[in-house]
C-alpha atoms as an extended CHARMM CRD file, in Angstrom:
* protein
*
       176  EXT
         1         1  UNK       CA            -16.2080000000      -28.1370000000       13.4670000000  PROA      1               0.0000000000
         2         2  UNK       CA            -19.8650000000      -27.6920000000       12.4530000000  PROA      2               0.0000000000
         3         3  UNK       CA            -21.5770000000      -27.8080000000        9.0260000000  PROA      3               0.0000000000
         4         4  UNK       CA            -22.7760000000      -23.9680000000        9.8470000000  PROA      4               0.0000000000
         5         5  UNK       CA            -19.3610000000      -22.8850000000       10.6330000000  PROA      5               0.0000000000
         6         6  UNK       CA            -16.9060000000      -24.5190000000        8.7240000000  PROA      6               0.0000000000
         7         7  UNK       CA            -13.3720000000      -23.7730000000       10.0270000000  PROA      7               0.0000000000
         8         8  UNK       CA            -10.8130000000      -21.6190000000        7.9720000000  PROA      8               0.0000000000
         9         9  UNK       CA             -8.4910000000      -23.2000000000        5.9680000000  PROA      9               0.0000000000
        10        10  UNK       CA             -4.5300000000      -21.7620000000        7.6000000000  PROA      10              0.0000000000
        11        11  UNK       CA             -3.4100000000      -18.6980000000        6.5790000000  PROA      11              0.0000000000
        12        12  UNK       CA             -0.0480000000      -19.0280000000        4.6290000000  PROA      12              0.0000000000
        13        13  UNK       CA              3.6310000000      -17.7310000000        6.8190000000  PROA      13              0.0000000000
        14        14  UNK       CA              3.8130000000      -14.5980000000        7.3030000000  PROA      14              0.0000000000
        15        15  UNK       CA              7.8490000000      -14.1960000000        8.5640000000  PROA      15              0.0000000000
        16        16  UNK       CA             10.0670000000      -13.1100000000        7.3410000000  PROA      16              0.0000000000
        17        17  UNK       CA              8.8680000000      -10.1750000000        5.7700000000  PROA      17              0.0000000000
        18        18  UNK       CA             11.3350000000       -8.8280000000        2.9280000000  PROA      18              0.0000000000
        19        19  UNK       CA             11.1250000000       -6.2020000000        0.4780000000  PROA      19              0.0000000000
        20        20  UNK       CA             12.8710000000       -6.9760000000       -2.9010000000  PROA      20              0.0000000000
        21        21  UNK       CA             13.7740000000       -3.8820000000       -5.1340000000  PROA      21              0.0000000000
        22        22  UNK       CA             11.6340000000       -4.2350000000       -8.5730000000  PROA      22              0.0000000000
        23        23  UNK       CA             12.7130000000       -4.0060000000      -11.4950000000  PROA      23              0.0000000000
        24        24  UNK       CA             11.7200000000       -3.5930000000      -15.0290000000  PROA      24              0.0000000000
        25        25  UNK       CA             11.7190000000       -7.4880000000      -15.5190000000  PROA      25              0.0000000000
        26        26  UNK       CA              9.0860000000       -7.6790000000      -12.6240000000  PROA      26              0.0000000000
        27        27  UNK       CA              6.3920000000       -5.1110000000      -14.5900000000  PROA      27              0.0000000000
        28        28  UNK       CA              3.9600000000       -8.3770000000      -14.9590000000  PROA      28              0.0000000000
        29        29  UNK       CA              4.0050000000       -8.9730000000      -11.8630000000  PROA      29              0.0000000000
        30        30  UNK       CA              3.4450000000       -5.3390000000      -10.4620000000  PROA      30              0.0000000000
        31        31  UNK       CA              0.4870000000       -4.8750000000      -12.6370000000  PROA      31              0.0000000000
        32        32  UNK       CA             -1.0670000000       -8.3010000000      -11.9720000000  PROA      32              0.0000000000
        33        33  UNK       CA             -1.0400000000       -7.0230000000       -8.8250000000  PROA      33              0.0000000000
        34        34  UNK       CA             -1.5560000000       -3.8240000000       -9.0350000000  PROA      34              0.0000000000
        35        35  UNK       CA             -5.1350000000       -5.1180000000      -10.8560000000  PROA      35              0.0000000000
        36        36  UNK       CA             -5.9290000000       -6.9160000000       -7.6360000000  PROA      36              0.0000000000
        37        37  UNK       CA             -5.2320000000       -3.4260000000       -5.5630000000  PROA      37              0.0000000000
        38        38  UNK       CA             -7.7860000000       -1.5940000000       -8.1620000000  PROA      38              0.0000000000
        39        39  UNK       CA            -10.0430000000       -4.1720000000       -7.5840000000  PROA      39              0.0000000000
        40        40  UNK       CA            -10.1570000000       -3.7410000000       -3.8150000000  PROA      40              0.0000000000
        41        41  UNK       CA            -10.2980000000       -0.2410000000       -4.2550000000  PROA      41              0.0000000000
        42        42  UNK       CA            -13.2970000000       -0.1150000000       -6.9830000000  PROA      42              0.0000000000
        43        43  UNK       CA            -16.0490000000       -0.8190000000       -4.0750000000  PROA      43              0.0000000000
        44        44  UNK       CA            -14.9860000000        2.2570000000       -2.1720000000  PROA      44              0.0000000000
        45        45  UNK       CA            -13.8260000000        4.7510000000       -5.5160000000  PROA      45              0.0000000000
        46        46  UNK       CA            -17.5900000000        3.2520000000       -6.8110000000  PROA      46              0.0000000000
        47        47  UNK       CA            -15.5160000000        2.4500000000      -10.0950000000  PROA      47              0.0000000000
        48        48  UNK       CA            -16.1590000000       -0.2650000000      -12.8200000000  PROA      48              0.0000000000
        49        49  UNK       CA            -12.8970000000       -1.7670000000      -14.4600000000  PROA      49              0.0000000000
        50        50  UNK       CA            -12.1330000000       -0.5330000000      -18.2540000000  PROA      50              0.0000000000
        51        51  UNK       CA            -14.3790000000       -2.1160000000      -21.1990000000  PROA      51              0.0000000000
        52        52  UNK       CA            -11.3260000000       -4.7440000000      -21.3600000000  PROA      52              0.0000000000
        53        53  UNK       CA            -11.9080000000       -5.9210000000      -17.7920000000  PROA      53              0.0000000000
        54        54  UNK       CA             -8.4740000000       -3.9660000000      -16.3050000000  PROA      54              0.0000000000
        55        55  UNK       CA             -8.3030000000       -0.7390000000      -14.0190000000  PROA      55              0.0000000000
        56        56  UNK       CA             -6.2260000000        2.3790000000      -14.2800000000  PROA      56              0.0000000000
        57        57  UNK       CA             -3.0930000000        2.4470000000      -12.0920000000  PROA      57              0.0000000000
        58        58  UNK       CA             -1.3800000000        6.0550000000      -12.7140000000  PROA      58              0.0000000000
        59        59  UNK       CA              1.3180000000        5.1700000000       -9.9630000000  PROA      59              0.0000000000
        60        60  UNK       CA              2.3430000000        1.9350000000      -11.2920000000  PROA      60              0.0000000000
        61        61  UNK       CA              2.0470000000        2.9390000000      -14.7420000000  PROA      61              0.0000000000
        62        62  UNK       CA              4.4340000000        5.7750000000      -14.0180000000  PROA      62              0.0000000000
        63        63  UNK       CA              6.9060000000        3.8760000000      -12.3900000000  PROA      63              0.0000000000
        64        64  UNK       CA              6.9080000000        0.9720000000      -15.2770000000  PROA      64              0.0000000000
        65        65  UNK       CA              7.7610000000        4.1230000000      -17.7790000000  PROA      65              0.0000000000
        66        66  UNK       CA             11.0160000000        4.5550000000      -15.4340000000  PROA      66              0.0000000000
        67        67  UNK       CA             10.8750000000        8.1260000000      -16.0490000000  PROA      67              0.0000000000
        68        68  UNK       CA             11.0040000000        8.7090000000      -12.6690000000  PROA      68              0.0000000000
        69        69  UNK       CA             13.9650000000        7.1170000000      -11.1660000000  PROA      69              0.0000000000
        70        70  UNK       CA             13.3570000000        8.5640000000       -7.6790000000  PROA      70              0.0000000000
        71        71  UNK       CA              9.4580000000        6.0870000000       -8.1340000000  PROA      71              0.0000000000
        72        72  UNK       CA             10.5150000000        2.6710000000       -6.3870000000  PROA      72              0.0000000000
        73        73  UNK       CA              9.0750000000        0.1230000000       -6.2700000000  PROA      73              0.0000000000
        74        74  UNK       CA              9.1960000000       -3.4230000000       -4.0450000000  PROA      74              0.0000000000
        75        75  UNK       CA              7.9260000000       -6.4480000000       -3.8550000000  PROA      75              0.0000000000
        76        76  UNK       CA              7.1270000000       -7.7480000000       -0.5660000000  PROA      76              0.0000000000
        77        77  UNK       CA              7.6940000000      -11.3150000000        0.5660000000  PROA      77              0.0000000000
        78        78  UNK       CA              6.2850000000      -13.2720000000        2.9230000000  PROA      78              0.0000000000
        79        79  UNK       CA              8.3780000000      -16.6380000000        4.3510000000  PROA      79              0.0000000000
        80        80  UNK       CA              9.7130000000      -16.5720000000        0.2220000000  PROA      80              0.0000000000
        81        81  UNK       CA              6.2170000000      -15.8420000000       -1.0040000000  PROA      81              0.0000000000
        82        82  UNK       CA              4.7000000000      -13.3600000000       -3.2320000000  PROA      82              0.0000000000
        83        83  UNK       CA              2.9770000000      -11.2840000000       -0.6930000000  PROA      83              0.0000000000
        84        84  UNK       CA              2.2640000000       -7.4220000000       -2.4640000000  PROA      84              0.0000000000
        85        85  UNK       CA              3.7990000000       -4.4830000000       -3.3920000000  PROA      85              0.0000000000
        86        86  UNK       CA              4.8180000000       -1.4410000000       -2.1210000000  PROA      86              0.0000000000
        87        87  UNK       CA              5.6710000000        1.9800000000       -4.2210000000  PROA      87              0.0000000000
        88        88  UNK       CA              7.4960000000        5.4660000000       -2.9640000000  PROA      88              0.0000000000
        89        89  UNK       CA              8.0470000000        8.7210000000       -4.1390000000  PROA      89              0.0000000000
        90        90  UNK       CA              8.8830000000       12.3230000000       -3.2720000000  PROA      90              0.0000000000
        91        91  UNK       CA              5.8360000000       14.0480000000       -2.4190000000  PROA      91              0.0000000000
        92        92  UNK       CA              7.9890000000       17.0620000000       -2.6590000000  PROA      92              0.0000000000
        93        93  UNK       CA             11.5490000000       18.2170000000       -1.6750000000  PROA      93              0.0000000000
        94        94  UNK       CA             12.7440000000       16.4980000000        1.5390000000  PROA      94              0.0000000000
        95        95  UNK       CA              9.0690000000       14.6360000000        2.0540000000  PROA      95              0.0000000000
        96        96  UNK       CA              8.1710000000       11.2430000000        0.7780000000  PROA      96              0.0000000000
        97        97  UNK       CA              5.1250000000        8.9100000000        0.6640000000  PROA      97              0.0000000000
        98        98  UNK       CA              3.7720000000        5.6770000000        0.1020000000  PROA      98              0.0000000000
        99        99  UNK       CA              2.5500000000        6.4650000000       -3.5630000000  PROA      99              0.0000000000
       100       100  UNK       CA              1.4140000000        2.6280000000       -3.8640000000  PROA      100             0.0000000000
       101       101  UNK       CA              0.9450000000        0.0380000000       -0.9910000000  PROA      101             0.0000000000
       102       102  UNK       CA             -0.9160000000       -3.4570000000       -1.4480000000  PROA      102             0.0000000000
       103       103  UNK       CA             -1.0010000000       -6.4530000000        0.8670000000  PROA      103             0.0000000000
       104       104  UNK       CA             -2.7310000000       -9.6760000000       -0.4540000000  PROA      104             0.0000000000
       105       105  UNK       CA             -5.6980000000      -10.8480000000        1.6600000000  PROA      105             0.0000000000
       106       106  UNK       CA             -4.6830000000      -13.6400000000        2.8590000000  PROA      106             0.0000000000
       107       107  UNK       CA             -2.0020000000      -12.0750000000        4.4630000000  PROA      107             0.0000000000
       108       108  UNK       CA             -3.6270000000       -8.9730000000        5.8410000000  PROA      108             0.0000000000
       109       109  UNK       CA             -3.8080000000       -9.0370000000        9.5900000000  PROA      109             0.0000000000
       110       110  UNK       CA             -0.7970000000      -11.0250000000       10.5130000000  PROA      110             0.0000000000
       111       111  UNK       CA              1.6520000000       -8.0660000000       10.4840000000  PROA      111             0.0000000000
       112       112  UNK       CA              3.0680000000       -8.4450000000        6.9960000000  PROA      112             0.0000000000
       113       113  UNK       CA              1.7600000000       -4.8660000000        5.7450000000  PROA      113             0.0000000000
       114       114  UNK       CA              2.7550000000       -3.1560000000        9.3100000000  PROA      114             0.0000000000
       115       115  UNK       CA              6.7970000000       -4.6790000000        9.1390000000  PROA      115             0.0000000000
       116       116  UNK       CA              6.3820000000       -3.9180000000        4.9890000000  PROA      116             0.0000000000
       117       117  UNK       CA              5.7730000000       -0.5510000000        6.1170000000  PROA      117             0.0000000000
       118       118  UNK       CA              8.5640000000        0.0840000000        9.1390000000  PROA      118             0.0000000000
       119       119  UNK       CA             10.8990000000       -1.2070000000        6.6560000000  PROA      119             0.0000000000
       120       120  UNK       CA             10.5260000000        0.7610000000        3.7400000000  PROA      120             0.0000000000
       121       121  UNK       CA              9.9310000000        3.8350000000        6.2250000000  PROA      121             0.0000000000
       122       122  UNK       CA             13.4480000000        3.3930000000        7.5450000000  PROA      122             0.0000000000
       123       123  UNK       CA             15.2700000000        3.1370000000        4.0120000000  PROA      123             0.0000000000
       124       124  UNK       CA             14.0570000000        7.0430000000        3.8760000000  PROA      124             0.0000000000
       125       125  UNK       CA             14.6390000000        8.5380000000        7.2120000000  PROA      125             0.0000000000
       126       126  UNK       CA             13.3860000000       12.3360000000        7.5220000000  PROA      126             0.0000000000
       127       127  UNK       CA              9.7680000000       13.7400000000        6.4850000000  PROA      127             0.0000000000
       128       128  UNK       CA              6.5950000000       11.0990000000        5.7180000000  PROA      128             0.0000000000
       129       129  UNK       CA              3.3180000000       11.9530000000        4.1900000000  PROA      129             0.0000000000
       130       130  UNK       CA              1.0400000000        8.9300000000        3.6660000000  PROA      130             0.0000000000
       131       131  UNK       CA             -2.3150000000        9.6290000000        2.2610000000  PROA      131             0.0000000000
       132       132  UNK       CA             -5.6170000000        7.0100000000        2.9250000000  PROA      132             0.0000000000
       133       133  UNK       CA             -9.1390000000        7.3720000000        1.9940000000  PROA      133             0.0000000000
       134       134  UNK       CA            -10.6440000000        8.2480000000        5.5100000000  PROA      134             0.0000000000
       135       135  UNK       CA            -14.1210000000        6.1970000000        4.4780000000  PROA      135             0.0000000000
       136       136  UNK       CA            -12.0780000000        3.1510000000        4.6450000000  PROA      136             0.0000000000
       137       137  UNK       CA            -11.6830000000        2.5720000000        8.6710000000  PROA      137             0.0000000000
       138       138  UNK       CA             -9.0960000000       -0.1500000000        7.7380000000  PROA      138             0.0000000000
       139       139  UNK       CA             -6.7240000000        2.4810000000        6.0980000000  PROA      139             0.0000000000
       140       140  UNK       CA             -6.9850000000        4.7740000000        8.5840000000  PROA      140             0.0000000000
       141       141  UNK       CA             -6.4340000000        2.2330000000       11.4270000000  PROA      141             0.0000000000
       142       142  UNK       CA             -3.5590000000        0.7070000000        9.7660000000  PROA      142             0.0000000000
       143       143  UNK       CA             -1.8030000000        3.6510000000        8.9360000000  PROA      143             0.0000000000
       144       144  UNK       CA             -2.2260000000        4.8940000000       12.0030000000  PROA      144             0.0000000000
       145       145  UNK       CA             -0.6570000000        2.1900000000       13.6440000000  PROA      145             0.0000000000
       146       146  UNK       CA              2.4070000000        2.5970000000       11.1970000000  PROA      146             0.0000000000
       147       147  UNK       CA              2.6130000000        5.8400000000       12.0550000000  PROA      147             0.0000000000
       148       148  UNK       CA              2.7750000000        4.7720000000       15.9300000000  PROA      148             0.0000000000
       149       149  UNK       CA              5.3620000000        2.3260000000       15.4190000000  PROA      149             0.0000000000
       150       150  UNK       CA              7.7000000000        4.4390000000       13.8980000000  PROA      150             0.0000000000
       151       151  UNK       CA              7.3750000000        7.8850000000       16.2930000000  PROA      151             0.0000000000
       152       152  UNK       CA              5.3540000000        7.1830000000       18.8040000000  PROA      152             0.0000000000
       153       153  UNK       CA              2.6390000000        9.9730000000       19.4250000000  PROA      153             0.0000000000
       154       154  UNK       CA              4.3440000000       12.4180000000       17.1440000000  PROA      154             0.0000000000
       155       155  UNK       CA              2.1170000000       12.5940000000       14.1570000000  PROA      155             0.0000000000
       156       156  UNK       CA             -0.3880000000       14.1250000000       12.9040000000  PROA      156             0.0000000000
       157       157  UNK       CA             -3.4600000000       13.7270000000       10.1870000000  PROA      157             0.0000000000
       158       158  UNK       CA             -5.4440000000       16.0580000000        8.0450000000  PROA      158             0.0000000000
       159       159  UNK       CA             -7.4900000000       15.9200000000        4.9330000000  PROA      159             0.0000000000
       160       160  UNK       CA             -7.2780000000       17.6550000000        1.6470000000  PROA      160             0.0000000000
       161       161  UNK       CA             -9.9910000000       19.9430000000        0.2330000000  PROA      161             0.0000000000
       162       162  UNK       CA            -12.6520000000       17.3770000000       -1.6520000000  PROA      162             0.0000000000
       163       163  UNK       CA            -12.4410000000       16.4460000000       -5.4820000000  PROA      163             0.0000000000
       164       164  UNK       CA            -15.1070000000       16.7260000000       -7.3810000000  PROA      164             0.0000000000
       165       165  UNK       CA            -16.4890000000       13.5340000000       -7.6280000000  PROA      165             0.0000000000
       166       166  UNK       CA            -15.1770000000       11.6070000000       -4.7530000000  PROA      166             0.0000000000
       167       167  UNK       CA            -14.0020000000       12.1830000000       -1.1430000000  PROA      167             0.0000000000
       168       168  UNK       CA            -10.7600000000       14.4400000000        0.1120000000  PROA      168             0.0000000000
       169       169  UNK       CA             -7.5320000000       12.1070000000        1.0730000000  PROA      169             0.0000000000
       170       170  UNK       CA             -6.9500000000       12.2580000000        4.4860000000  PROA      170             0.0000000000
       171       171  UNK       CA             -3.0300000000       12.3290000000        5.2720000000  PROA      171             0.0000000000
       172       172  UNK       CA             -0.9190000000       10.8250000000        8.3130000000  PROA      172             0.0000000000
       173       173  UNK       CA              2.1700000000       13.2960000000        7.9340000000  PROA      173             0.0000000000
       174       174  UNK       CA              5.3090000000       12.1240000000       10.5140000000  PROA      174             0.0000000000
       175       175  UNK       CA              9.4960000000       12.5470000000       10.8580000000  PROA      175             0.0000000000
       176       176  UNK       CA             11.4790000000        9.8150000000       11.3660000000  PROA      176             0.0000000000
């Protein structure tokens, strides 16, 4: 190990990955981490927190109201450890999406998110839209993969017609 390149300290487990329903009792948690998601996301959204240092989070906020009971939510574990979140929804009749996904970054890259994803994909078997920002190579990569591991070559992407004010979603759209 040299002084210019110090070495990393270990990433923590990563197996097994489990998804734990949430519940109202776990709203602190979902929005402490749901800050941390808005955070990651402010670089490429170009937005500054509120003037009391937290973000908006319409998906979380809606599922915390429980008015929706078809909005989950889960909490993803990694080897017993806190490891993110992941929220569905209907997108509309017979077609659901990922309405909320976060990974924590020391765990990104080991395969937590991708098994976080084949699991929750297979509690809803049938029609998958997944939207992505497509200026974020990352997304698009990793939800591309997903969308590999769970059919193969048979899906598809396309964008949205822009927003004023910020770039279209793109969409990976797949039956399981």
């Amino acid at each position: 190990m040299s002084p210019e390149h110090p070495e990393r300290p270990p990433r923590p487990a990563s197996s097994p990955v489990e998804l734990v329903p949430a519940t109202r009792s776990d709203r602190a948690v979902l929005e402490n981490l749901g800050q941390l998601f808005r955070h990651d996301l402010s670089e490429s959204y170009g937005l500054l927190p509120n003037a009391d240092g937290t973000f908006n989070n319409r998906p979380l906020d809606k599922f915390r109201t429980g008015a929706d009971p078809e909005h989950r939510a889960w909490l993803i574990t990694a080897a017993g450890g806190l490891g993110g979140y992941v929220m569905t929804r209907p997108l509309e009749p017979g077609v659901m999406m990922i309405d909320g996904f976060f990974v924590v970054r020391a765990l990104r890259r080991t395969g937590v998110g991708r098994e976080a994803a084949r699991q929750v994909i297979a509690m809803f078997p049938g029609r998958w839209a997944i939207g992505f920002q497509a200026y974020n190579p990352g997304a698009q990569r990793f939800w591309s993969l997903v969308a590999t591991d769970a059919v193969g070559d048979a899906w598809s992407t396309h964008d949205d017609p822009p927003v004023e004010g910020r770039p279209p979603d793109s969409w990976v759209t797949f039956s399981t």
